[in-house]
C-alpha positions, -999 to +999 in steps of 0.1 A: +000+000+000+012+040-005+015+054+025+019+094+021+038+122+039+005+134+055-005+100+068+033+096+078+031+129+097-004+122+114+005+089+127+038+105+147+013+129+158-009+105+173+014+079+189+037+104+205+010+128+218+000+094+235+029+085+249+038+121+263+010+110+288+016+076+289+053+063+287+060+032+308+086+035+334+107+001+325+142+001+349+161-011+316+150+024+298+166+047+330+205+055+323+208+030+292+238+010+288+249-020+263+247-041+297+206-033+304+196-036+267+212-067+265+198-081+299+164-070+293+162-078+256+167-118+263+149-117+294+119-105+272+122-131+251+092-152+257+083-133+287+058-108+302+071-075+312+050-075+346+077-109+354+102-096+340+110-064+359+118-078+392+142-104+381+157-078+356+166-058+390+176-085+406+200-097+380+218-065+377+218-055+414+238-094+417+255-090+382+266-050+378+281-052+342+290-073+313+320-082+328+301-098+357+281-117+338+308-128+317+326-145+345+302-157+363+295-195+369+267-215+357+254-225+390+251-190+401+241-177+367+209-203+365+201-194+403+197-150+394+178-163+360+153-186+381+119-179+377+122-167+341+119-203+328+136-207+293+172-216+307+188-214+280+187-178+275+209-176+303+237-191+288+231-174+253+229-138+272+265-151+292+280-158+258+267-126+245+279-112+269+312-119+262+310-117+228+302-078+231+329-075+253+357-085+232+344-061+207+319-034+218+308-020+182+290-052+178+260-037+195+259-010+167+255-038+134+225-064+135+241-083+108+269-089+136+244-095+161+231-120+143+259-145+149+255-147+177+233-180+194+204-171+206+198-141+188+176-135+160+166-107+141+137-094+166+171-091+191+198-081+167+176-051+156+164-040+191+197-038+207+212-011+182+178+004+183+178+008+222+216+011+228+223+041+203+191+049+187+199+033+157+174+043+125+166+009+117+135-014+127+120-043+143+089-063+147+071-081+177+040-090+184+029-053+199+046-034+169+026-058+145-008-050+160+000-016+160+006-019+120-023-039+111-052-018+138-041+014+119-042+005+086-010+002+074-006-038+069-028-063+071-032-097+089-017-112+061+016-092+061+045-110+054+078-103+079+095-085+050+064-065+041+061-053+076+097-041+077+091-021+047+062-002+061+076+004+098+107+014+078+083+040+060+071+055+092+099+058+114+109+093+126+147+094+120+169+105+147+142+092+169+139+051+170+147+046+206+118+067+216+094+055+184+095+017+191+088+023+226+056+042+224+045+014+196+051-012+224+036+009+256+006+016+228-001-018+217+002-027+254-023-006+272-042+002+243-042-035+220-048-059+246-080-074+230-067-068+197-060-108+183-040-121+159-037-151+147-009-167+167+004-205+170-009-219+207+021-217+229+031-259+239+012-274+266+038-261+301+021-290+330+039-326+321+060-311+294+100-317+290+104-280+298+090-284+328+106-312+340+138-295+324+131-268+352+123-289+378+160-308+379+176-275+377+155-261+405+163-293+427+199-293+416+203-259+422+193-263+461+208-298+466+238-292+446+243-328+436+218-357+431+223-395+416+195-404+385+171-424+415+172-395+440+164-366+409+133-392+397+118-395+431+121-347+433+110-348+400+078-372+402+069-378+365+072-401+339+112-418+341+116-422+301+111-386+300+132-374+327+161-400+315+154-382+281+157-346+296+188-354+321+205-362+286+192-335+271+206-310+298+243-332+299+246-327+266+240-290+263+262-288+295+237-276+316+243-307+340+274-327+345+279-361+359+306-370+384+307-404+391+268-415+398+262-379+405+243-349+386+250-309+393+253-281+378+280-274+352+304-246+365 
């Protein structure tokens, strides 16, 4: 669709008159550093702002920088990301971590970003954008309701389509500020706005939640042999023999002798 100057003009109009009022106060958006955008960006991965803000504080009250985080062991990394679920993300924001310190100006190219694991291209655009204000663009769920409730894309809106038309209206000089009043917008404003969405995978009986459970217990007993990590967990043993191998092999979990704990 053409999208001209005047519609351009009206829709900054409208969103930031809105969010002059409205702005959410998020702790990762007060004195912005690499360290917060990073933290905050993978914690929001899969995860609801309301949960997120406490163990964001948390994290960087324990872990104060990227250097922190860089050096700091599993064990102790998995115990400041409980509650978040998702372990993995842990490890991937440790490894970014220290990916961004041995060179900094990563944070400034998505296409650099993008190497890393456990970023895609949702991340690799929002942490330019929200470091350094960055003119470029990038899509979630709230941006994407935003686009298709005001007319400028539809339900059936391809990724790259999307891009182009956010691209279209973004306020140069200003995309720090602009994706956040599309987010706090959709938000307070798009709650009952559906899309069509994939159902997220049944949580109750699940391998990710017995993946979380033998973390949990490991992570207050320290060390536990395959019968005593069963009987905690309580499920079905195929599955948790499945998982424990799972976790070994991603080197979440090691085993000494007929022992599990955490990797350090």
């Amino acid at each position: 669709m053409s999208i001209d100057n005047n519609q351009v003009n009206l829709f900054h109009e409208k969103i930031f008159l809105w969010w002059k009022g409205n702005k959410r106060k998020l702790p990762w958006r007060e004195n912005i550093t690499p360290y917060k955008v990073l933290v905050s960006e993978f914690m929001l991965q899969q995860t609801q702002v309301s949960r997120v803000i406490p163990k964001f504080q948390s994290f960087v009250q324990n872990l104060q920088g990227l250097k922190e985080l860089a050096a700091c062991d599993t064990p102790s990394l998995l115990k400041y990301w409980s509650g978040l679920g998702y372990n993995r993300r842990a490890l991937y924001l440790r490894s970014a971590a220290k990916a961004v310190l041995n060179d900094p100006t990563i944070t400034l190219h998505p296409e650099e970003l993008l190497k890393i694991k456990g970023i895609g291209d949702y991340t690799a655009h929002s942490i330019p954008i929200f470091t350094h204000n960055i003119d470029t663009v990038t899509i979630d769920t709230n941006i994407r309701k935003v686009l298709i409730h005001e007319g400028f894309a539809n339900l059936e809106a391809k990724p790259r389509d999307l891009k182009k038309v956010a691209l279209t209206l973004l306020p140069k000089g200003r995309s720090r500020d602009w994706h956040n009043a599309l987010m706090d917008y959709a938000g307070q404003n798009l709650r009952n706005f559906k899309l069509l969405q994939k159902k997220q995978p049944k949580f109750l009986g699940s391998k990710r939640e017995v993946r979380g459970n033998i973390i949990k217990h490991l992570l207050r007993v320290k060390s536990l042999n395959l019968d005593e990590l069963k009987k905690r967990v309580g499920t079905n043993f195929m599955v948790v023999d499945q998982v424990i191998q799972d976790l070994v092999s991603e080197g979440f979990i090691t085993k000494v002798g007929n022992q599990y704990q955490i990797t350090k």
